[in-house]
ROSEDREN-945065 format. One record per residue (C-alpha): x, y, z. Coordinates in steps of 0.5 Angstrom, whole numbers, padded with zeros to 4 digits, always signed. Example, Ala and Ser with C-alpha at 12.3 -4.5 7.8 and 13.67 -1.06 7.14 Angstrom:
residues 2
+0025-0009+0016/+0027-0002+0014/
This chain:
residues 633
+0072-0225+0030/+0067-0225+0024/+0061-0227+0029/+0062-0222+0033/+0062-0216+0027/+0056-0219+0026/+0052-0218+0030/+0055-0210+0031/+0049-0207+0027/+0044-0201+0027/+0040-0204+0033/+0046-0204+0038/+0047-0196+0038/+0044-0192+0043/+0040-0186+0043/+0041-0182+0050/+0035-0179+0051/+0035-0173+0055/+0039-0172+0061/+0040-0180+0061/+0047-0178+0059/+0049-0175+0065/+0046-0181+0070/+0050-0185+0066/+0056-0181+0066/+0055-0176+0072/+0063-0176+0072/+0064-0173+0065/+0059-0167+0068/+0061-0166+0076/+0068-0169+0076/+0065-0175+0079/+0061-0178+0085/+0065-0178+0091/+0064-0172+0096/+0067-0167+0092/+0062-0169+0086/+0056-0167+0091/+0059-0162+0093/+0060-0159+0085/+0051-0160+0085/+0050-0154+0091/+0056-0151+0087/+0052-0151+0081/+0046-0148+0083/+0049-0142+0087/+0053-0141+0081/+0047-0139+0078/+0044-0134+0083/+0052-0131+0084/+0051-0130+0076/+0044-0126+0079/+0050-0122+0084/+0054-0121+0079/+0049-0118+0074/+0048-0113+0080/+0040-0116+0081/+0041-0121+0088/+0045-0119+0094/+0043-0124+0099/+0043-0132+0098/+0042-0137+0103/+0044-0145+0103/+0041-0149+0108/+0044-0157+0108/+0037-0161+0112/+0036-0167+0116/+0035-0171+0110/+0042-0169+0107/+0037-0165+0102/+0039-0158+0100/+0035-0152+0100/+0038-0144+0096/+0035-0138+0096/+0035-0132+0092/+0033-0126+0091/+0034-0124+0084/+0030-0123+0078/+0027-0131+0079/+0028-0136+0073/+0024-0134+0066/+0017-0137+0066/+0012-0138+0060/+0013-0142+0054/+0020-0143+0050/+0018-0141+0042/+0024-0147+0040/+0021-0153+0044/+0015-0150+0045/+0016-0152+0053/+0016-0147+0059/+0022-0144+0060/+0023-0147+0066/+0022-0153+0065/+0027-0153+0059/+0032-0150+0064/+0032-0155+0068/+0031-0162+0062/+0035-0159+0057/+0042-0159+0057/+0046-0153+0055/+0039-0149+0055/+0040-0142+0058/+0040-0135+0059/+0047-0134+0058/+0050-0136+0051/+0046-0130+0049/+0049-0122+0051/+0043-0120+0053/+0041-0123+0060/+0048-0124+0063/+0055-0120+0061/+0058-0124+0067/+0056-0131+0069/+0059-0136+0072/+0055-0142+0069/+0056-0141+0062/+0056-0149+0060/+0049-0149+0061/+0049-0156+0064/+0049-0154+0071/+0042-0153+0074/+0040-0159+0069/+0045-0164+0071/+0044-0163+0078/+0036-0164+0076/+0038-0171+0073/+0043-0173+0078/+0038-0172+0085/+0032-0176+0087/+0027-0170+0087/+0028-0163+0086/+0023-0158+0087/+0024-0151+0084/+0019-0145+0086/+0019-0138+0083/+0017-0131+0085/+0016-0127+0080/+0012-0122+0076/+0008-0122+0082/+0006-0130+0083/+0010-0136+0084/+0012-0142+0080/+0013-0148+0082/+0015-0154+0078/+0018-0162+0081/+0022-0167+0078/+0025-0173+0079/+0030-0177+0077/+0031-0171+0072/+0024-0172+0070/+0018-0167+0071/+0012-0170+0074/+0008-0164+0075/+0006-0158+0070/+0009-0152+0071/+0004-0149+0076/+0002-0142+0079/+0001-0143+0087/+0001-0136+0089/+0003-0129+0090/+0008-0125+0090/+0011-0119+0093/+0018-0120+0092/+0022-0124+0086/+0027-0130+0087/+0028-0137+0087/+0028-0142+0091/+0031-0149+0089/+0030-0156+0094/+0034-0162+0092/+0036-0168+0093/+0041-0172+0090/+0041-0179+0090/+0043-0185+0093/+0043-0189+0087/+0049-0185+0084/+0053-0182+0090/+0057-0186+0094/+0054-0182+0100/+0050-0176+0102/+0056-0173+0107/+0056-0166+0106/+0063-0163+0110/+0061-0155+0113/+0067-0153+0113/+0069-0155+0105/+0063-0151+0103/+0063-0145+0108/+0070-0144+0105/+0066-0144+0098/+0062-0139+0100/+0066-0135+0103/+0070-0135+0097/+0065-0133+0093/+0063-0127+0098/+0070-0123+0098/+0069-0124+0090/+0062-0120+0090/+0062-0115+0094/+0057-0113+0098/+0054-0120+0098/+0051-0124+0104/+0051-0131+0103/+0049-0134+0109/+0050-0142+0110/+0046-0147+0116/+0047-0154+0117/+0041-0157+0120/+0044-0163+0121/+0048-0160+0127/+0045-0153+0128/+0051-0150+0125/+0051-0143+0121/+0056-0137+0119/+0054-0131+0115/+0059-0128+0110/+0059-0120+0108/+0065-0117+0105/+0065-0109+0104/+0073-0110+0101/+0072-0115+0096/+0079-0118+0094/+0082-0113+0099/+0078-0116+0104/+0081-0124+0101/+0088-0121+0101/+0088-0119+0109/+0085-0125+0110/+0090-0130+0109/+0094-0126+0111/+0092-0126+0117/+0097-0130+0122/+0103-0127+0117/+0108-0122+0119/+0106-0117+0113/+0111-0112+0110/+0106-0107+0108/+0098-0104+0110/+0094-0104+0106/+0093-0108+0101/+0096-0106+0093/+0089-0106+0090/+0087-0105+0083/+0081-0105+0079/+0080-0102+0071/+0075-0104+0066/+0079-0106+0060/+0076-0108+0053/+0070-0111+0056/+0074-0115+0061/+0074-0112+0070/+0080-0114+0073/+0081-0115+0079/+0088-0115+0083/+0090-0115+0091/+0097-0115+0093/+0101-0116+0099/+0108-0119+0101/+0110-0122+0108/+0116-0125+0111/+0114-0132+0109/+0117-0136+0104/+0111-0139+0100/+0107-0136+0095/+0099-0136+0096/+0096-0133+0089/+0090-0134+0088/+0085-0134+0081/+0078-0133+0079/+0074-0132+0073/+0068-0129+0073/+0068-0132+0081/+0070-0139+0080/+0077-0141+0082/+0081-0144+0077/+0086-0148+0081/+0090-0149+0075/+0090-0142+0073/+0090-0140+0066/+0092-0133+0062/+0089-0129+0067/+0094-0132+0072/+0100-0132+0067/+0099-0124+0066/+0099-0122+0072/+0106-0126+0074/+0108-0123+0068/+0106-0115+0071/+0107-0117+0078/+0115-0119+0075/+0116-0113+0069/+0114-0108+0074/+0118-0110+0080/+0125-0111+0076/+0123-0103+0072/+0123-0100+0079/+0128-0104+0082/+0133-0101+0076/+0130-0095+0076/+0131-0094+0084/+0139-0096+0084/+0137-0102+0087/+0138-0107+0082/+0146-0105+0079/+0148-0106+0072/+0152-0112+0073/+0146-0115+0077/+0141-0120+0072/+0133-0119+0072/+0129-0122+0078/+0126-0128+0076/+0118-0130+0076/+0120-0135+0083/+0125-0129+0087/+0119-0123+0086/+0113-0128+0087/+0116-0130+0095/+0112-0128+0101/+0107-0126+0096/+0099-0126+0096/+0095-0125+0092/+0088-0125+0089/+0087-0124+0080/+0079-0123+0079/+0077-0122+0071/+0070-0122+0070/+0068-0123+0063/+0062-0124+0058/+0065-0130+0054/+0070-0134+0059/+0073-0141+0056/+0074-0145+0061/+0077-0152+0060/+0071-0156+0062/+0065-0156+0066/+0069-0156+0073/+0073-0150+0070/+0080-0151+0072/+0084-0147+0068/+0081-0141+0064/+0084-0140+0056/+0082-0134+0053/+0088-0131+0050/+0087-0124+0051/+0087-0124+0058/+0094-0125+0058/+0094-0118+0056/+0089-0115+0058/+0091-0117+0066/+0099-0115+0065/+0097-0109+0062/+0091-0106+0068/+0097-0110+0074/+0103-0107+0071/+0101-0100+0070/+0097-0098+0077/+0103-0103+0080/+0108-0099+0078/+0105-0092+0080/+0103-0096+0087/+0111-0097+0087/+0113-0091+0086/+0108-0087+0090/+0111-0092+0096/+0119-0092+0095/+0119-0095+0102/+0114-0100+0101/+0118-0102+0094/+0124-0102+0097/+0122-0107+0103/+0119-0112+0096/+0125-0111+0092/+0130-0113+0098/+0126-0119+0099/+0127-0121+0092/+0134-0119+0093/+0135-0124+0099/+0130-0129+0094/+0134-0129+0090/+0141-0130+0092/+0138-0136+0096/+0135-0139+0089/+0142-0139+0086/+0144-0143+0092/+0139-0147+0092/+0140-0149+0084/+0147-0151+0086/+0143-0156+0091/+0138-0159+0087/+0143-0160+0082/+0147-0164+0086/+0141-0167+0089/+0138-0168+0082/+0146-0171+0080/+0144-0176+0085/+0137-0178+0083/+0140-0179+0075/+0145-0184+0078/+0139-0188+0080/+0140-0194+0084/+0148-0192+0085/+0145-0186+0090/+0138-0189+0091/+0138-0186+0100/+0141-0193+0102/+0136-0194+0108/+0131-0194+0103/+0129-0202+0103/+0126-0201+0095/+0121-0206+0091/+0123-0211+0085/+0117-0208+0082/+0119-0204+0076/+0113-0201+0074/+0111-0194+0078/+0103-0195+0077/+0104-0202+0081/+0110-0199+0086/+0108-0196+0093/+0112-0192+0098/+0111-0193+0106/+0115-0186+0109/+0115-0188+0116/+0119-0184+0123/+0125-0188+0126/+0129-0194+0125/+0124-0198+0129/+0118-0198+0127/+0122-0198+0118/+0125-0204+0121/+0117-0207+0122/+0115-0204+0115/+0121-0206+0112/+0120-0214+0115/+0112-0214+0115/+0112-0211+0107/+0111-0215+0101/+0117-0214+0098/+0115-0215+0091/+0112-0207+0091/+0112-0205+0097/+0119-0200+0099/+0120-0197+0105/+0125-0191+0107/+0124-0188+0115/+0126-0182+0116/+0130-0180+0122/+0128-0175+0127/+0122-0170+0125/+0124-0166+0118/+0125-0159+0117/+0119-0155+0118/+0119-0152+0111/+0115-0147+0112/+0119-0143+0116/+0126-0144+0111/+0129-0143+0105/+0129-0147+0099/+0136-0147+0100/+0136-0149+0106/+0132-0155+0105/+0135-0158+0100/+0141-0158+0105/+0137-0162+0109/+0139-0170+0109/+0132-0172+0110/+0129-0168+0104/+0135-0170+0100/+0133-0178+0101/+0125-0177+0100/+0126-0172+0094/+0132-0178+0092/+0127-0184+0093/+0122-0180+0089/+0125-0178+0083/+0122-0172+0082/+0126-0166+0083/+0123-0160+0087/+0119-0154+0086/+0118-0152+0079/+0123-0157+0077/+0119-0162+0079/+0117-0167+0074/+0112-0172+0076/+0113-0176+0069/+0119-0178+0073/+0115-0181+0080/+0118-0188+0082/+0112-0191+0086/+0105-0188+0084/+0102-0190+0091/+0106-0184+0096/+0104-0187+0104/+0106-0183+0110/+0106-0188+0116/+0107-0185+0123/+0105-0186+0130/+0098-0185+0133/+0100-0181+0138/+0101-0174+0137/+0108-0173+0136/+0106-0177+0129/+0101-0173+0128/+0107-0167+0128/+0111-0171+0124/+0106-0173+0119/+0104-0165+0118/+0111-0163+0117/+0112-0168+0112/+0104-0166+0108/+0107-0158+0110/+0113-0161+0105/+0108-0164+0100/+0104-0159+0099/+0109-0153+0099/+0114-0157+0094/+0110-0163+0091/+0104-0161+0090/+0102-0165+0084/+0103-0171+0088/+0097-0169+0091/+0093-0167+0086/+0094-0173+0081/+0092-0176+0087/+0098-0180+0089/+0100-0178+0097/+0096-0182+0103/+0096-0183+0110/+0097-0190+0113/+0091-0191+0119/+0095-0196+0124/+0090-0199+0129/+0090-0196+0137/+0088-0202+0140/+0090-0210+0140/+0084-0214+0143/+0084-0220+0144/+0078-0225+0147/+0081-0232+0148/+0084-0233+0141/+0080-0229+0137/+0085-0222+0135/+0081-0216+0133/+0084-0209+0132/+0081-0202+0134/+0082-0196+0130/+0078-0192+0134/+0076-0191+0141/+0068-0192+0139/+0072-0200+0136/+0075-0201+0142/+0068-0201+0146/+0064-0203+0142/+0070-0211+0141/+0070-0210+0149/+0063-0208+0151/+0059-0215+0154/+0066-0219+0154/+0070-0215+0160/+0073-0221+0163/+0078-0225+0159/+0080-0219+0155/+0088-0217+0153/+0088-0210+0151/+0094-0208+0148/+0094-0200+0147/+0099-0198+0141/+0104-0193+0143/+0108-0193+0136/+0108-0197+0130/+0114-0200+0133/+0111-0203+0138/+0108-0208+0132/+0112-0213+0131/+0112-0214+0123/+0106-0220+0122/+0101-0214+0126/+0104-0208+0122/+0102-0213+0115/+0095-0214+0118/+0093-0208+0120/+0097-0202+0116/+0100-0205+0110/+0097-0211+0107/+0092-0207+0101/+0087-0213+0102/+0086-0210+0109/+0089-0203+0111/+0085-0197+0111/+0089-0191+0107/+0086-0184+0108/+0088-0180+0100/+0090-0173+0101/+0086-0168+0098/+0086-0160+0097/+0079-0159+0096/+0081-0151+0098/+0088-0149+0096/+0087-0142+0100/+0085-0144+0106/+0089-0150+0106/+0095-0145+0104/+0093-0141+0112/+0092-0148+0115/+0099-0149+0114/+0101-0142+0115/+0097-0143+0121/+0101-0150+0123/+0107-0149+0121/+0109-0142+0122/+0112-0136+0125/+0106-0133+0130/+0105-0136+0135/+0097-0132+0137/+0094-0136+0131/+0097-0144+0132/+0095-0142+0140/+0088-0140+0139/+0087-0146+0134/+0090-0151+0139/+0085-0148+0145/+0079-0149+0140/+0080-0155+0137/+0083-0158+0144/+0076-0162+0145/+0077-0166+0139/+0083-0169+0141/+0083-0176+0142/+0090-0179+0145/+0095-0174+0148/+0101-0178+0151/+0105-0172+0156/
């Protein structure tokens, strides 16, 4: 011990210079370097032309994904300042794009509303790309400037003339750091449709080179628009949209409102345009507002009699959508992937604003606040008989293995971080699983049947379903606000069905249940898939397995005398060594984590799937027909 303290001394302390920092540690600045990190380095370069938007200078931005996985976006606001910064005695360009927490926005002047307040942004993605090469309009010229690896290896140049002013920004991010350069179309475009419904008037238009593919997005109604659009394959209660906007205190409030016949609710909020998926105080009052105002008018109105007790925030937010904007000078969010926003005013900033122009909207429409108050109503006689049911099933759980489900085949392994859950359809394929499992840490509970389509039921009524009883048991967790992660048995939660698409049913029901009651088990990242193989081949005795149609040719091409193929119609075709190999064994199993990378389109996918209207599941099976691999009728 007393070797090592000595050689601990000055010369071992590391000075990071520069934008070294965030190479070393790029997950400290963009949440890490997977796919949603490099989806976070075109976010943050868009952020900054969103706060020209928001400024009211751009109104058109274009995000082009090339060939070479490099990105290119476009804008046409006022262009990055140029000319030497008095502090560092650097262009100011340069310092924008070298210096960490350097820019416009820590002042008042240039930027009343931005969403890149950090100042790390443009500067991280500058140190995370192999090159980046930024061009300039402005003040009749253009600019350019590139870097690599974070470093500038050209002056500032002058390279021309220009008519209109912008800029124009090309990067690549590097191999080195990220795992993979694979950008999804379809993560982004919501990203930027998002953005287009939250600054009115606004084109975004968005092309992926790679395979030709573009969408343009423009919304004249702002959060009325968003609103609708989620709504779209509801069953809606009132038309148009509630809608407010007042500015108070120096904050814009924004609000959208409109109730369906679902069960879920889908609020969404943003600050200063940026989602902050954990909400924050802004999504605290308007809850508050929405709740204050529904139970003075329902008073007011009769509806609610002396003897009845207030609503609760769960029975007047059910079947309710909704969209909460606030755009601010000085937005504090948590950290820089701005998840939850914590500036104490806006709580009642945001109630005050909501409650008052709800409550006219409620009285000017007694028809549209009756229906919204019978739907609380019905909410929350359920919510009483769910109580008594989740009670009973909490009961249950606190009995432990006493009530544990009893076709749960549990692990010796008492420690949760090392436990793991395989949830699997039917008595066969659990009867696989659970002799094929290694029993140390692996436990297995099949489910009988398909679960309850949760979607298109009550909690009540889902607490009253066996199935959901044995997974929220085995879970340990309770459910819905009552949930407790703290409790979860097995850290690791696999969903295994068949290849099939019954399976495929199966598993989005049980994801519909998740999403729906247990989302923090898909954001602490601890519900997977299973991918069990398709085909067993065998050459002579040599044994392979195909997860894939393009794996079963490539093992069968060249070899297509003495081939025994075996295609797998259900987990309960392997006998348990087979499901060991290929589906539970950790050293050679591919397990797929579930992800929301876009709560709102996620909620209207599952809608889409999972519920009442038939047009919109219909339209989406027709489209995506092609896509489908293995269809057993």
């Amino acid at each position: 011990m007393a070797e090592s303290a000595s050689t601990y001394t000055a010369a071992d302390i590391q000075v990071l210079e520069g934008l070294e920092a965030v190479r070393r540690r790029p997950g400290m600045y963009i949440g890490s370097t997977d796919i949603r990190g490099l989806h976070h380095l075109v976010y943050e370069v868009v952020d900054n032309s969103i706060d020209e938007a928001l400024a009211g200078i751009c109104n058109r931005i274009e995000v082009t994904i090339h060939p070479d996985h490099s990105v290119t976006v476009v804008d046409n606001g006022r262009g990055i300042p140029v000319g030497i910064n008095e502090q560092t005695g650097k262009d100011a360009l340069e310092v924008v794009h070298t210096v960490l927490h350097a820019g416009a926005k820590f002042g008042s002047g240039s930027y009343k509303v931005a969403s890149g307040l950090h100042g790390v942004g443009v500067s991280a993605v500058n140190a995370l790309s192999a090159y980046l090469e930024v061009e300039v309009q402005r003040d009749g010229h253009v600019y350019r400037q590139r870097y690599e690896q974070g470093k500038p290896v050209t002056p500032v140049e002058q390279v021309g003339k220009a008519k209109e002013t912008g800029t124009k920004t090309h990067f690549l991010p590097d191999e080195t750091i990220f795992k993979q350069l694979d950008y999804r179309f379809e993560t982004l475009a919501q990203r930027f449709r998002e953005m287009a419904f939250l600054t009115k008037a606004l084109t975004i238009a968005f092309r992926d080179e790679r395979a030709d593919h573009e969408m343009s997005f423009h919304f004249e109604g702002g959060v009325t628009s968003f609103v609708r659009y989620l709504n779209r394959n509801r069953e809606v209660l009132h038309s148009p949209p509630f809608h407010v906007e007042a500015q108070i205190e120096g904050t814009l409030v924004e609000a959208a409102i409109q109730y369906n016949d679902g069960y879920a609710e889908s609020v969404y909020s943003f600050a200063n345009n940026v989602n902050t998926v954990d909400g924050g105080t802004h999504l605290t009052g308007f809850r508050s507002a929405v709740t204050r105002s529904l139970n003075d008018y329902a008073r007011k109105a009769g509806l609610l009699k002396d003897k009845d007790t207030n609503f609760g925030g769960e029975d007047v937010r059910e079947g309710l959508t909704a969209v909460v904007s606030v755009k601010m000078s000085d937005p504090q969010f948590e950290s820089q992937t701005k998840s939850k926003l914590g500036n104490a005013e806006l709580r009642g900033q945001v109630e005050s604003v909501v409650a008052e122009a709800f409550s006219k909207y409620l009285d000017d429409n007694p028809r549209v606040g009756k229906q919204i108050v019978d739907k609380a109503l019905t909410a929350s006689r359920a919510r009483q008989a769910a109580r008594q049911a989740r009670d009973l099933v909490i009961r249950k759980s606190a009995l432990e293995s006493m009530t544990l489900p009893g076709k749960l085949a549990d692990c010796s392994e008492q420690d949760p971080t090392n436990a793991e859950l395989y949830i699997v359809e039917g008595d066969s394929a659990g009867g696989s699983a659970k002799q094929g499992r290694d029993r140390r840490f692996q436990a297995v509970l099949p489910l009988r049947g398909k679960i309850l389509n949760v979607e298109k039921s009550r909690l009540n009524t889902i607490l009253g379903n066996k199935e959901v009883q044995a997974l929220i048991t085995a879970l340990g967790t309770g459910i819905g606000s009552q949930f407790d992660l703290t409790n979860l048995r097995y850290h690791r939660i696999i969903v295994m069905t068949d290849a099939d698409v019954d399976g495929a049913h199966i598993a989005t029901l049980l994801l519909t249940f998740f999403f729906r009651y247990m989302a923090p088990l898909i954001e602490s990242g601890h519900l997977f898939l299973a991918k069990p193989p398709l085909y067993r081949v065998q050459r002579r005795n040599d044994v392979h397995y195909a997860y894939t149609d393009e794996d079963k040719d490539a093992l069968v091409k060249g070899h297509e005398d003495g081939i025994t193929l075996q295609r797998y119609k259900g987990l309960g075709e392997m006998n348990p060594t087979q499901l060991w190999e290929t589906t539970m064994n950790p050293d050679s199993r591919t397990l797929v984590q579930v992800t929301v990378d876009d709560g709102a389109e996620a909620d209207r996918v599952f809608d889409m799937l999972m519920g009442s209207s038939v047009p919109p599941r219909k339209r989406f099976i027709q489209t995506h027909a092609k896509e489908v691999r293995n269809l057993d009728i």
